[in-house]
C-alpha positions in Angstrom: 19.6 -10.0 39.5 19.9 -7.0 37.0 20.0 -9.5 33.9 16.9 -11.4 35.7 14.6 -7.5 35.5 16.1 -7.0 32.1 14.8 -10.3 30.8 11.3 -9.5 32.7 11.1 -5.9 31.2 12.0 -6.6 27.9 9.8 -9.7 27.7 6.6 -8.2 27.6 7.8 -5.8 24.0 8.2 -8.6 22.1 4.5 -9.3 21.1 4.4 -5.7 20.4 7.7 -5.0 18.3 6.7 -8.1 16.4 3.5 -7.0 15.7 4.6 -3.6 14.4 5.4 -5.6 11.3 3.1 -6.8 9.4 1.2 -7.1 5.7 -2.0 -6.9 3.4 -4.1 -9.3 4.5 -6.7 -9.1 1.5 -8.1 -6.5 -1.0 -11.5 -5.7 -1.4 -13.0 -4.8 -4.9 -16.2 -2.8 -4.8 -17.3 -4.7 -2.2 -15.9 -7.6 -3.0 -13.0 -9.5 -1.0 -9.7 -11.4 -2.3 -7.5 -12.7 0.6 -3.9 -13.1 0.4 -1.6 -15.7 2.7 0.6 -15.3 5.3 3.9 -14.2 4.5 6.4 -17.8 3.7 3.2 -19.8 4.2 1.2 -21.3 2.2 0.6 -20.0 -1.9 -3.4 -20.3 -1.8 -4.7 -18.9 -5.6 -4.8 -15.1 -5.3 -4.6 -11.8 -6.3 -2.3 -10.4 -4.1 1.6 -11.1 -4.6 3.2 -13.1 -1.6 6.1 -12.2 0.5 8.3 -14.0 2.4 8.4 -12.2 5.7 7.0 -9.4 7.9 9.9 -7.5 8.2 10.4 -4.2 6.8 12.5 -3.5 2.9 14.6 -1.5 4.4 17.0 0.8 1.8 15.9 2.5 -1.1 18.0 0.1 -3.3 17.1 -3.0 -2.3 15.3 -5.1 -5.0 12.5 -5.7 -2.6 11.3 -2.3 -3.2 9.7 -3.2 -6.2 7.2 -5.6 -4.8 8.1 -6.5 -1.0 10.2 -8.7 0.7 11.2 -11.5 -2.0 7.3 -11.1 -4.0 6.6 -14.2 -5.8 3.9 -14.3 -8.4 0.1 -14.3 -7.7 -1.9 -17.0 -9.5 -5.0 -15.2 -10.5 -5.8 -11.6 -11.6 -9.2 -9.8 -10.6 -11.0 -7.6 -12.5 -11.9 -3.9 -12.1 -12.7 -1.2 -13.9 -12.1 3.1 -14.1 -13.3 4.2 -10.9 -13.4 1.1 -9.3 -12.7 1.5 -5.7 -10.3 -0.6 -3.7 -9.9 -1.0 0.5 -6.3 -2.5 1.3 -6.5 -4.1 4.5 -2.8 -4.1 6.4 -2.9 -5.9 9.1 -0.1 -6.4 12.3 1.9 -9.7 13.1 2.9 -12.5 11.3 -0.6 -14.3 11.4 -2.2 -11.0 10.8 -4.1 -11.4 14.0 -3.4 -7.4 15.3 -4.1 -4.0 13.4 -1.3 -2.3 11.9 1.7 -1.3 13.8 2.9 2.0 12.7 1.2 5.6 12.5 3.8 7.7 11.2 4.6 7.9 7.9 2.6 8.2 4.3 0.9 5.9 2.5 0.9 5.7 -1.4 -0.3 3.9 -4.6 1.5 3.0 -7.5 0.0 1.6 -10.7 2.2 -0.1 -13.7 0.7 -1.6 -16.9 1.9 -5.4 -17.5 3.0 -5.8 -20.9 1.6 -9.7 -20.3 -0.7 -11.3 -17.8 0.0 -10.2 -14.2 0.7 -13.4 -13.8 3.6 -13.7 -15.4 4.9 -10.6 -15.3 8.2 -9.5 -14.3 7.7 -6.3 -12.2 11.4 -5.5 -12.2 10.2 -4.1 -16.1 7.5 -2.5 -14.6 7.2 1.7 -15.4 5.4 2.9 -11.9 3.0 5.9 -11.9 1.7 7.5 -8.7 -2.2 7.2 -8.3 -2.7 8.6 -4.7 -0.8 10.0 -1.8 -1.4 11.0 1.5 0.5 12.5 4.5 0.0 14.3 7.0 -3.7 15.3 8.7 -5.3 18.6 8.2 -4.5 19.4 11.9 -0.7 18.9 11.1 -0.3 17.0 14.3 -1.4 13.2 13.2 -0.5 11.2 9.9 -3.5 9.4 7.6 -1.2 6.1 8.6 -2.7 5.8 12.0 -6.4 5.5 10.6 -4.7 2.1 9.8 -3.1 1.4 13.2 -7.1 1.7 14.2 -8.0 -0.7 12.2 -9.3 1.0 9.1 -8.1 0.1 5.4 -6.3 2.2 2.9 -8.8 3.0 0.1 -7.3 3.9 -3.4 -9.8 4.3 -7.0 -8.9 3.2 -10.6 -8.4 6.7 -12.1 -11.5 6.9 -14.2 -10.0 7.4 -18.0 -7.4 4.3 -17.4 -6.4 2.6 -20.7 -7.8 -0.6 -20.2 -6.2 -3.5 -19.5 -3.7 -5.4 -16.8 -2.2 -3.9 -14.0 -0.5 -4.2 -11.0 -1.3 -2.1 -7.7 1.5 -1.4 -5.5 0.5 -0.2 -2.1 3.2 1.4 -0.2 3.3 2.3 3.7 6.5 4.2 4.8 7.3 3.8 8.2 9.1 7.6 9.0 9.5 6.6 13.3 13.4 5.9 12.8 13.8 8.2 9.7 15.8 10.7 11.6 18.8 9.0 10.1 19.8 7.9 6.7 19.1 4.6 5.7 15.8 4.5 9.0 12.6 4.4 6.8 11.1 1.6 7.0 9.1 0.1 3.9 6.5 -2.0 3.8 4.6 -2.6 0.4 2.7 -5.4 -1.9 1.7 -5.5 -5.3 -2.1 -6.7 -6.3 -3.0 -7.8 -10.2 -5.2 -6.4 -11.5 -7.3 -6.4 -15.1 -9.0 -2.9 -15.9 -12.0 -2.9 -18.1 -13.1 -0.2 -19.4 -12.8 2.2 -22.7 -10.2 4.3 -21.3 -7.3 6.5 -23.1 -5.6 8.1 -20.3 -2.3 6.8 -19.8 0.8 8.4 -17.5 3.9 10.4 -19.2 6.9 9.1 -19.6 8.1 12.2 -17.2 5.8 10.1 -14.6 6.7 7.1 -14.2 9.9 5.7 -12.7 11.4 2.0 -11.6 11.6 0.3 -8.6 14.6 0.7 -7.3 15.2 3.7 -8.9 12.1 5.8 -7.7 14.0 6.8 -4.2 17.1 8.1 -2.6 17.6 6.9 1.2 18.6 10.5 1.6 15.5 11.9 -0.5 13.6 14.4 1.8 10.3 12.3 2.6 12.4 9.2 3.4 15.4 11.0 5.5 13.7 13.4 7.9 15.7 14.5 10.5 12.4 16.7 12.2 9.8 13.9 11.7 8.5 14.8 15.4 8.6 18.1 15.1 5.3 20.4 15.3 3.6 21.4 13.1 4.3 19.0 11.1 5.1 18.9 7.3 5.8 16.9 4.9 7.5 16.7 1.1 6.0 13.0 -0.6 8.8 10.9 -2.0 8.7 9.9 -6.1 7.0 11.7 -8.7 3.8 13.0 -8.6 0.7 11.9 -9.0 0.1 11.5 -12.7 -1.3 14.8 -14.4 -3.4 12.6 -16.1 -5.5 10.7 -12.4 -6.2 14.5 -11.8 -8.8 14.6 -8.5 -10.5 11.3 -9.8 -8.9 9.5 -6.8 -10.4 12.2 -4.0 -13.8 12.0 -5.4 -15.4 9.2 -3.5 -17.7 9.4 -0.3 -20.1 6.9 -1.6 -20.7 3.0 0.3 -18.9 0.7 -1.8 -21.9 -1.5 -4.1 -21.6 -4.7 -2.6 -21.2 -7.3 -4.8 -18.2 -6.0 -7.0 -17.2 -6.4 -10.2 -16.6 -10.2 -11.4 -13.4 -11.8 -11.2 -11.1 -14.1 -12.9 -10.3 -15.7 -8.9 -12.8 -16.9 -6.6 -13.5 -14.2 -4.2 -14.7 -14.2 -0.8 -17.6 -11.7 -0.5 -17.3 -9.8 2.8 -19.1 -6.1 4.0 -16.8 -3.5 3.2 -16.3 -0.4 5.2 -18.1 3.4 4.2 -15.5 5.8 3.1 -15.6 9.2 3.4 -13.4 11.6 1.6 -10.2 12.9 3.2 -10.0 15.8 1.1 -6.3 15.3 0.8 -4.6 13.0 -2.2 -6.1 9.5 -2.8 -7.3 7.8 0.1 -10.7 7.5 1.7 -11.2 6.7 5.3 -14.0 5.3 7.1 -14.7 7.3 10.8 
């Protein structure tokens, strides 16, 4: 009889621990949209590099760090330019048919030049620099992260004085809500090709940029946090920080997306995109 309610109570978690996982569904490019694929499904052209699985990177050293679970190569690039802005829609389960799972926990942006086409490129070469990075709300009670457990995307800007030319995008959530021991985070990232127009010369320092693994610890405070749940809470960002060079270009948003969006060398899906509105706090722009 006991193992009979244990089956019954447990059953009903299930949807919702599965769920918690998830992945980026698509990318929208002032205002226009590029959809990815299901994780292990099928490789549809498209901008956004697929991974095999839902499930979480979990260890700092893991080679999944540097793209997701077991990234393969995207097809197409799409093209953007300096102060292009981007919405990043994660999305919960393995069909993507819930909102994000997880709300505690920071979200970040990486950018890395490819010395090729996206394409083709080999992102375990890639030099990362931080773009945006945002923590913990002005009320020190609630994480940024669980704007996207409602629903809403993760928006991140092309710094405006980017060198031109191709990138990749590496959106990074950290899930913190097991983080209490070592070896807990939970990490849950893609990578998105990019090509930057543009007439740009500003470019990270050396000093900035790191490799993936190699960015993170598993004991590095931001990813260990043995008083994630305790209030007020604060927070100390993992990696390096934002390049000198992205300044406040990334906070300095608050307008409706255009629209139509910049052309692209994929076939886009257009699609309304939301209206951000500054968070006052790193790189991200969230819709109310």
């Amino acid at each position: 009889m006991i193992q009979i309610l244990l089956t019954f109570s447990l059953a009903p978690l299930l949807p919702v621990l599965v769920s918690a996982h998830g992945f980026i569904a698509s990318v929208t490019i002032d205002g226009t949209s590029y959809p990815g694929n299901e994780p292990g499904g099928t490789t549809d052209p498209s901008v956004i590099r697929l991974v095999s699985m839902i499930e979480p990177v979990k260890g700092a050293t893991n080679p999944s760090i540097n793209c997701g679970m077991n990234a393969t190569l995207a097809a197409n690039v799409a093209n953007a330019n300096p102060g292009s802005q981007l919405q990043v829609h994660w999305v919960g389960g393995s069909t993507g048919d819930s909102n994000w799972g997880h709300g505690v926990g920071p979200i970040m942006h990486y950018m890395a030049k490819c010395t090729d086409s996206c394409s083709t490129y080999d992102s375990t070469n890639a030099e990362w620099f931080k773009v945006s990075e945002l923590g913990v709300k002005d009320d020190d009670t609630t994480w940024y992260q669980a704007n996207i457990m409602a629903g809403q995307p993760a928006n991140v800007t092309i710094p405006s004085n980017i060198i031109s030319g191709e990138y990749l995008l590496r959106s990074e959530l950290i899930a913190l809500q097991n983080a209490m021991s070592v070896g807990g985070a939970e990490f849950y990232l893609a990578c998105i090709q990019l090509n930057v127009g543009g007439s740009g010369t500003g470019a990270a320092m050396s000093t900035e940029e790191c490799s993936f693994p190699g960015c993170y610890s598993d004991d590095d405070p931001g990813i260990y946090d043995p008083n994630i749940y305790n209030l007020p809470l604060t927070y100390t960002f993992p990696g390096p920080p934002v390049a000198a060079f992205v300044g406040r270009d990334t906070s300095s948003g608050g307008t409706q997306p255009s629209g139509s969006g910049s052309g692209s060398s994929s076939t886009p899906t257009s699609g309304s995109s939301p209206s951000p509105t500054s968070s006052g706090k790193g790189g991200f722009l969230f819709s109310h």
